[in-house]
Residue, then its C-alpha position, 0 to 999 in steps of 0.5 A: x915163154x919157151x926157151x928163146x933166152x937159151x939160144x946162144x946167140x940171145x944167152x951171150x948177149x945178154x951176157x956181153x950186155x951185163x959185162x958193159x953195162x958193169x964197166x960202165x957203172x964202174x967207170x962213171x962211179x970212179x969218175x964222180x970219186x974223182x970229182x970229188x973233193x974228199x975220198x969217198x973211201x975214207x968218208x964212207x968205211x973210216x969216218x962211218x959218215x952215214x949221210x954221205x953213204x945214202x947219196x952215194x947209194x943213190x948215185x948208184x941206183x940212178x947211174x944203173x937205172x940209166x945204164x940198164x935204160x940205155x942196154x935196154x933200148 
């Protein structure tokens, strides 16, 4: 195994990689909220609605399997 993922070059990669990869999560769940007829804020902390969390929830794990299959290569 080694330790090549110590190297600079390969650790701040991957740490500029990480940094993308969140900002473009970021950036793709603040538009699907905006695309949204209702606030998602609202519906998920206030209202409690339970049904719409799990599909958000999901939407976020298919947005970061994607983002991290497109970091990946």
């Amino acid at each position: 195994m080694g330790l090549e993922w110590l190297k600079p070059g390969a650790f701040f990669g991957s740490i500029l990689y990480a940094l993308i990869g969140v900002v473009v999560f970021w950036l793709a769940f603040v538009v699907i909220d905006k695309i949204t007829p209702y606030d998602l804020w609202q519906e998920l902390v206030e209202k409690q609605n339970v049904a719409l969390g799990i599909v958000v929830g999901a939407m976020c794990l298919g947005i970061s399997v994607i983002v991290a299959a497109a970091v990946h290569g």
